[in-house]
Each structure stands twice: as C-alpha cells, then as structure tokens.
TIFI-207993 format. One line per field, with one value per residue: residue number from 1; residue in three letters; x, y, z of N, C-alpha, C in turn. Coordinates in nm, 3 decimals. Example, Ala and Ser with C-alpha at 12.3 -4.5 7.8 and 13.67 -1.06 7.14 Angstrom:
! residues 2
k = [1:2]
r = [ALA:SER]
n.x = [1.319:1.285]
n.y = [-0.569:-0.225]
n.z = [0.780:0.708]
ca.x = [1.230:1.367]
ca.y = [-0.450:-0.106]
ca.z = [0.780:0.714]
c.x = [1.320:1.290]
c.y = [-0.330:0.003]
c.z = [0.780:0.787]
***
This chain:
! residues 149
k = [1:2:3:4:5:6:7:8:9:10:11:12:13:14:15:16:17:18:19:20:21:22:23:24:25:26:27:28:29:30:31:32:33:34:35:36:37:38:39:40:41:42:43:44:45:46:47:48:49:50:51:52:53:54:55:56:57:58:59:60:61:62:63:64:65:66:67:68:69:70:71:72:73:74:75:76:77:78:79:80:81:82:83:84:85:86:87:88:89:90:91:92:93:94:95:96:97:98:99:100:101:102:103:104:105:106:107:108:109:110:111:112:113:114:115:116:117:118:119:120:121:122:123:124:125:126:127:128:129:130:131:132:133:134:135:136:137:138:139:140:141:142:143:144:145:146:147:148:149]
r = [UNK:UNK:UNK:UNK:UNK:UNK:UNK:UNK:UNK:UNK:UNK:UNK:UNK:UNK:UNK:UNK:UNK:UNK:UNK:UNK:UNK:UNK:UNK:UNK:UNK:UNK:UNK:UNK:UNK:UNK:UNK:UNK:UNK:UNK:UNK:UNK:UNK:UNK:UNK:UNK:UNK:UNK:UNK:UNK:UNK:UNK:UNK:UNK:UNK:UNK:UNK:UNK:UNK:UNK:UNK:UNK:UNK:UNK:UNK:UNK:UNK:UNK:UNK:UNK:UNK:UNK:UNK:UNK:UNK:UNK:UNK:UNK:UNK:UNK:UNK:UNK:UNK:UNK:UNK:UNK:UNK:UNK:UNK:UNK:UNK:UNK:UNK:UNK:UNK:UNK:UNK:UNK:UNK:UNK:UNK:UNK:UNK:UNK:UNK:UNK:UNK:UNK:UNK:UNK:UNK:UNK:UNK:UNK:UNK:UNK:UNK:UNK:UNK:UNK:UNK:UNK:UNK:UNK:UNK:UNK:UNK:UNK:UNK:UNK:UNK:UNK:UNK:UNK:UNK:UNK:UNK:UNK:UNK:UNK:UNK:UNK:UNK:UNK:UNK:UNK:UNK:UNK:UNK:UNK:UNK:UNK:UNK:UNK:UNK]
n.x = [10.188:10.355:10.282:10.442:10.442:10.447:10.726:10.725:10.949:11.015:11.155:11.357:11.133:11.263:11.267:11.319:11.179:10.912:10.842:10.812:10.617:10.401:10.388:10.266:10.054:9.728:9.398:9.230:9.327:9.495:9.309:9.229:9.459:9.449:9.233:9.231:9.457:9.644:9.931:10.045:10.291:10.442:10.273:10.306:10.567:10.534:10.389:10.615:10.807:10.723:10.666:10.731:10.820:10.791:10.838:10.717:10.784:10.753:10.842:10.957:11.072:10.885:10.662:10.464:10.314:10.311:10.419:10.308:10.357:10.289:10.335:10.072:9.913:9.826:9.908:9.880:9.945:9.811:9.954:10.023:10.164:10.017:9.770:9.844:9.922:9.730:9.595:9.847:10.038:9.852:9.880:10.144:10.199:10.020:10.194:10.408:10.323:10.258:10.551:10.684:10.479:10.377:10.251:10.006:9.774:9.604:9.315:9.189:8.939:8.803:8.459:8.368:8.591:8.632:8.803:9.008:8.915:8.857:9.102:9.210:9.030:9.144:9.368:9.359:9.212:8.980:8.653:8.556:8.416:8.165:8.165:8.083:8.270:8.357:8.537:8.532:8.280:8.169:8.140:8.351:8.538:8.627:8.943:9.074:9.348:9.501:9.761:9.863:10.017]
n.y = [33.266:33.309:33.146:33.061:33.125:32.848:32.812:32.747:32.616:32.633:32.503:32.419:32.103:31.757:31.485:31.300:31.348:31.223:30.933:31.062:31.257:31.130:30.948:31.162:31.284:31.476:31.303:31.346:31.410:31.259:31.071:31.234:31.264:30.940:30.938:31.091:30.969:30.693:30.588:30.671:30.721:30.858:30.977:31.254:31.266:31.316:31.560:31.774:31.717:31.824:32.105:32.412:32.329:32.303:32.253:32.269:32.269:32.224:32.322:32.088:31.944:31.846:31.757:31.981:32.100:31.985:32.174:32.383:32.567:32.581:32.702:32.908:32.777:32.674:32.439:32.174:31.988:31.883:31.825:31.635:31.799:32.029:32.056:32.042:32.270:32.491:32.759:32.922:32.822:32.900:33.158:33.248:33.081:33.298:33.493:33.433:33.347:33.548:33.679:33.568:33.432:33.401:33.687:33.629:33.398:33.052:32.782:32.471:32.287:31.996:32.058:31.919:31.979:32.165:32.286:32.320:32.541:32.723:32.801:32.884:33.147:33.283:33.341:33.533:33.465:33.409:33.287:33.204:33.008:32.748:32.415:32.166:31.832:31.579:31.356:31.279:31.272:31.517:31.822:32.053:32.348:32.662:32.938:33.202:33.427:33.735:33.975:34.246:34.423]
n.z = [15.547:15.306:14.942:14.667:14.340:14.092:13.878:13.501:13.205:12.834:12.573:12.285:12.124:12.146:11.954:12.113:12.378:12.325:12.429:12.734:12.708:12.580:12.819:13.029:12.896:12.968:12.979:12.794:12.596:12.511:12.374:12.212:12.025:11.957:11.813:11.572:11.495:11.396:11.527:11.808:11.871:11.676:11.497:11.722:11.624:11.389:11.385:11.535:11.327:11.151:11.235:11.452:11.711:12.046:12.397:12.704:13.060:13.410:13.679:13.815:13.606:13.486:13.180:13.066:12.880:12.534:12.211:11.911:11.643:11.285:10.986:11.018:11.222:11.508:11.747:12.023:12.289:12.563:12.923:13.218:13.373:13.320:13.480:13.704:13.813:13.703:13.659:13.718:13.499:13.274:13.260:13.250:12.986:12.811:12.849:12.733:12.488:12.411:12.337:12.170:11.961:11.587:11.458:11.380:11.396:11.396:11.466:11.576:11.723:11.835:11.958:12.196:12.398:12.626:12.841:12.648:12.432:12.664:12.741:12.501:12.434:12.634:12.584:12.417:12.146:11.969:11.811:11.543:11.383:11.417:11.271:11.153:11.179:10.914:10.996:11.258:11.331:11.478:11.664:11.520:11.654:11.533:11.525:11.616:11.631:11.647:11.710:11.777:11.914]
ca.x = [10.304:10.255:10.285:10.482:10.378:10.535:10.782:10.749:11.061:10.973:11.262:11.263:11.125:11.317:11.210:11.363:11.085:10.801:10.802:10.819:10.525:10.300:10.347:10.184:9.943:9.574:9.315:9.151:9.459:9.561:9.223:9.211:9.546:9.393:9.102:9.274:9.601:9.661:9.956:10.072:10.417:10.463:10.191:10.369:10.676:10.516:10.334:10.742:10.874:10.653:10.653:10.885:10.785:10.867:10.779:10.679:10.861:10.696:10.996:11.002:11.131:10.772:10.604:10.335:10.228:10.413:10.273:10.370:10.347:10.274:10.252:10.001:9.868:9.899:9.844:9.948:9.900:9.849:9.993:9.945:10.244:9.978:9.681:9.927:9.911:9.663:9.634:10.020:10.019:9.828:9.941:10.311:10.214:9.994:10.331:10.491:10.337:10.272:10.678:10.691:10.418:10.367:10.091:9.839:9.729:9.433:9.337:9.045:8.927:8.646:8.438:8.367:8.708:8.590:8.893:9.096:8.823:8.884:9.270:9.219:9.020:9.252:9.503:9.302:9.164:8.795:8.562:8.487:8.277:8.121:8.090:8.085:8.389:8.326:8.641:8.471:8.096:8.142:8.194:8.473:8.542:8.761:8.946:9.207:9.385:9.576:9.847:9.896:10.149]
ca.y = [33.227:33.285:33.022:33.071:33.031:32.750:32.892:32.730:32.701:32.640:32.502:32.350:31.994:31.705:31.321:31.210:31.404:31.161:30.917:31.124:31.333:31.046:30.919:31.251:31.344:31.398:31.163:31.352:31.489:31.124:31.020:31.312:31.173:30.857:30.941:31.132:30.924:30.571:30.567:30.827:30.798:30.855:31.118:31.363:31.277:31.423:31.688:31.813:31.770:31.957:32.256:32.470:32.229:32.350:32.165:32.355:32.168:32.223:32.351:31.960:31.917:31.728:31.804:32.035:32.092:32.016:32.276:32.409:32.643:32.483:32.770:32.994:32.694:32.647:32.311:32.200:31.860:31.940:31.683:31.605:31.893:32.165:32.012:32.056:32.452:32.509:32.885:32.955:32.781:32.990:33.314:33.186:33.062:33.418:33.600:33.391:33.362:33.730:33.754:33.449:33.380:33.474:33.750:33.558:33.209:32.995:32.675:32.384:32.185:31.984:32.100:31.867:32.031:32.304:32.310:32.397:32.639:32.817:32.862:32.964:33.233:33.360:33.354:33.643:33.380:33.480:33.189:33.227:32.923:32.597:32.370:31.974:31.743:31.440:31.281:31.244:31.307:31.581:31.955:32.171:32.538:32.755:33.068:33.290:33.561:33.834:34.036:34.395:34.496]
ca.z = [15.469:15.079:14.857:14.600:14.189:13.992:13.764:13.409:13.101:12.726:12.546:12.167:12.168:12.044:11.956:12.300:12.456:12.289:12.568:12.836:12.701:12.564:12.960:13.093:12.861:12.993:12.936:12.706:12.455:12.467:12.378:12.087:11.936:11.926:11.720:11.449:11.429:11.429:11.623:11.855:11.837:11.504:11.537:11.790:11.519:11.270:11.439:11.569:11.207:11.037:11.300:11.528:11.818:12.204:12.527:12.851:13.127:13.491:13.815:13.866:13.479:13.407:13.086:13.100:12.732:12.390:12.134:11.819:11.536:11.176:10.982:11.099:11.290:11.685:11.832:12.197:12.342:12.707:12.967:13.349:13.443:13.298:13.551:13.872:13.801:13.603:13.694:13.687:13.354:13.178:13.303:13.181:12.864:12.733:12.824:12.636:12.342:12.298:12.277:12.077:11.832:11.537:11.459:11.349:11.418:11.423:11.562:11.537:11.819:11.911:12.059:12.369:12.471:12.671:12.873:12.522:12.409:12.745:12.740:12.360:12.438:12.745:12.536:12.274:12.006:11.919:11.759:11.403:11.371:11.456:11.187:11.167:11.114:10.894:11.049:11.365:11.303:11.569:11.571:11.570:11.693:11.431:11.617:11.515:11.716:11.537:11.810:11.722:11.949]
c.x = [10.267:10.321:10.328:10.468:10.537:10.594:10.783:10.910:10.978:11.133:11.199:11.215:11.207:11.205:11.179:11.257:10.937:10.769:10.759:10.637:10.402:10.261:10.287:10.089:9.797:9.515:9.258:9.269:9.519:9.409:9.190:9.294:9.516:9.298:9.147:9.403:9.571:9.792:10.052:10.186:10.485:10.386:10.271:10.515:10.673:10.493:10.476:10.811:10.809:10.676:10.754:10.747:10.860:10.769:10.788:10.720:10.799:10.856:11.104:11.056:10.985:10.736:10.489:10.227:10.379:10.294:10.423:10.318:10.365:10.226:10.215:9.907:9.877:9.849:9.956:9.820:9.943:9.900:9.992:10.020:10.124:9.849:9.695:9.882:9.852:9.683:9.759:10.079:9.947:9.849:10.128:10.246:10.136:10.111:10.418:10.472:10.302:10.401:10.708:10.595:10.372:10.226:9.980:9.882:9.588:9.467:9.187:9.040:8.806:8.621:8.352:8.478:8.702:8.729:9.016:9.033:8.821:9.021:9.259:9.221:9.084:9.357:9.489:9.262:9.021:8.762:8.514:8.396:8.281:8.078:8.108:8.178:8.282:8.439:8.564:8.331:8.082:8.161:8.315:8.488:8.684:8.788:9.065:9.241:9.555:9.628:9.850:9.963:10.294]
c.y = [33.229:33.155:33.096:33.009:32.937:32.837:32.765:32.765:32.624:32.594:32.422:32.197:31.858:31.561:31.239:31.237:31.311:31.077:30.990:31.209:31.241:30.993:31.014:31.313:31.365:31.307:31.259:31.412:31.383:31.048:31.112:31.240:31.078:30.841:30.988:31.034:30.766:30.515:30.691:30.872:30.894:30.981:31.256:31.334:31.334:31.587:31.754:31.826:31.866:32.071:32.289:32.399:32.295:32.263:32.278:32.221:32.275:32.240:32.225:31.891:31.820:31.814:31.863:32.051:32.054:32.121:32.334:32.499:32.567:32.633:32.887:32.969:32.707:32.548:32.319:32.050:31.864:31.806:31.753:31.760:32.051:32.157:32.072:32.191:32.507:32.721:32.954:32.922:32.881:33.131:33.331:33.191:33.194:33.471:33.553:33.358:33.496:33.756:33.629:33.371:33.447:33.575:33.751:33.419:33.190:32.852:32.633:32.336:32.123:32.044:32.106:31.906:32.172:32.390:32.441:32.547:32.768:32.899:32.892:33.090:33.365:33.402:33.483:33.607:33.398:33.329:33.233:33.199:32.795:32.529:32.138:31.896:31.607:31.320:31.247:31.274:31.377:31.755:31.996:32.301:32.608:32.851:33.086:33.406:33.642:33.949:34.192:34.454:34.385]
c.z = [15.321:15.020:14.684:14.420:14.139:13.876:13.630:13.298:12.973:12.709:12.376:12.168:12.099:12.047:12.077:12.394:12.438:12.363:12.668:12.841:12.659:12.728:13.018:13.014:12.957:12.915:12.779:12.533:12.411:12.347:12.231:11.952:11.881:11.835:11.634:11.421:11.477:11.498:11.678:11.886:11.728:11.478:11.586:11.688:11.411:11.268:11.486:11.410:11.148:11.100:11.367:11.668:11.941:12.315:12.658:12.975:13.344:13.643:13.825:13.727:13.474:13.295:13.090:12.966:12.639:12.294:12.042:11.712:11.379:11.084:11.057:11.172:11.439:11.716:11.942:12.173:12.483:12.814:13.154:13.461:13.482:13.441:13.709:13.886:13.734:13.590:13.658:13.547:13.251:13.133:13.226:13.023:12.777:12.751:12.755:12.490:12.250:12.275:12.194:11.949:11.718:11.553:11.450:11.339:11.454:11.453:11.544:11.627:11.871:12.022:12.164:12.430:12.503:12.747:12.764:12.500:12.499:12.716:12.606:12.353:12.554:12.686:12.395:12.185:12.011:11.791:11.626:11.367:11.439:11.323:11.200:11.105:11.063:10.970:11.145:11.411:11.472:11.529:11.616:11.587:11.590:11.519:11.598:11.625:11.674:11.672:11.724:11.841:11.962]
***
C-alpha cells in the first residue's frame, strides 16, 4: 500500500500566527530566539514587519516553518510541523523557493545548528565562512546562494 507524501501550503504570515507558531517551535529555534532577543513575541513581530514574512502550514493546518525574506536575507524559524515530515518538507520548500525567492540571498547561523546548515545547503547555499560571533561567544556559518535560472 504506498503511503502517500504530506502535501505542504505557504501562505503570507500575519501577527495572529505568533502564538500558534511560538507553541510549535523546536527546542532549539526557540532556544536561538531566546538568546538573541529578549522577548520572543515581539521578536517574531519584528522579524514579520521588517520582511515579506510567509508561514508553511503542514495538511493538518500546523505550522511547519515561519521564514522570511529581509532584503537579500532569508531566515526561517522551523517548528514541530517541519519534524513530522522532515523529508517531504524539504523537497516542498526547494521547489518553492526556486519560484519564489529572490536571486540571491544569504544567511548566518550558528553553527551548533547542523540541522539548519543541512537544509541550507539542500536548498543550493554554499558556505563562505566561519567566523566568531561576539553576541554569543560562538561561531557562525555565512552562505549565500545565487539562482540562475
């Protein structure tokens, strides 16, 4: 009997969504927020104004990632929806942001977040450098990925 993939939607994200998505974060994207921001509503409020903000929403309408464009930025705050399907998730989200993002973007992330570091480079982002945050006397991974078709 096959087993059928989880279909993913993307839609834009609003405010209303900041519960919903602070309740499913992972541990560790909750645990990131935390260390750069002091509080994380207010946080994912900013991080949505400033950018063209979209939420990835899981068959069962759960939240799978919020993520956004800033710029020529990309962040994404992954949450418990993306975990369920990990696989099916990522396969969704490269097809979607080759018809949706811009041509070039880059992106910082510590880097004890191997997880991130993975789906970066799945997604065509190549590592520039490693260099050392003073914010969090740790390092971070720079990586940029430039679309040409």
């Amino acid at each position: 009997m096959p087993v059928s993939t989880p279909s993913f939607t993307v839609r834009p994200a609003t405010i209303d969504d900041i519960p919903v998505v602070l309740d499913n974060l992972i541990d560790n994207s909750l645990e990131d927020l935390l260390r750069y921001k002091i509080n994380p509503v207010l946080s994912l409020a900013l991080d949505m104004e400033n950018s063209k903000a979209y939420l990835a929403l899981t068959q069962d309408n759960e939240p799978a990632a919020l993520f956004g464009f800033e710029s020529d930025c990309f962040w994404m705050h992954m949450c418990r929806g993306m975990e369920e399907h990990p696989v099916a998730f990522m396969k969704f989200a490269k097809r979607w942001f080759k018809s949706h993002a811009p041509k070039f973007l880059w992106n910082q992330t510590g880097i004890e977040y191997t997880q991130a570091i993975k789906m970066a480079k799945f997604f065509g982002f190549k590592i520039l450098r490693v260099f050392p945050s003073t914010l969090t006397n740790t390092y971070l991974v720079e990586m940029a990925n430039v679309w040409t078709s």
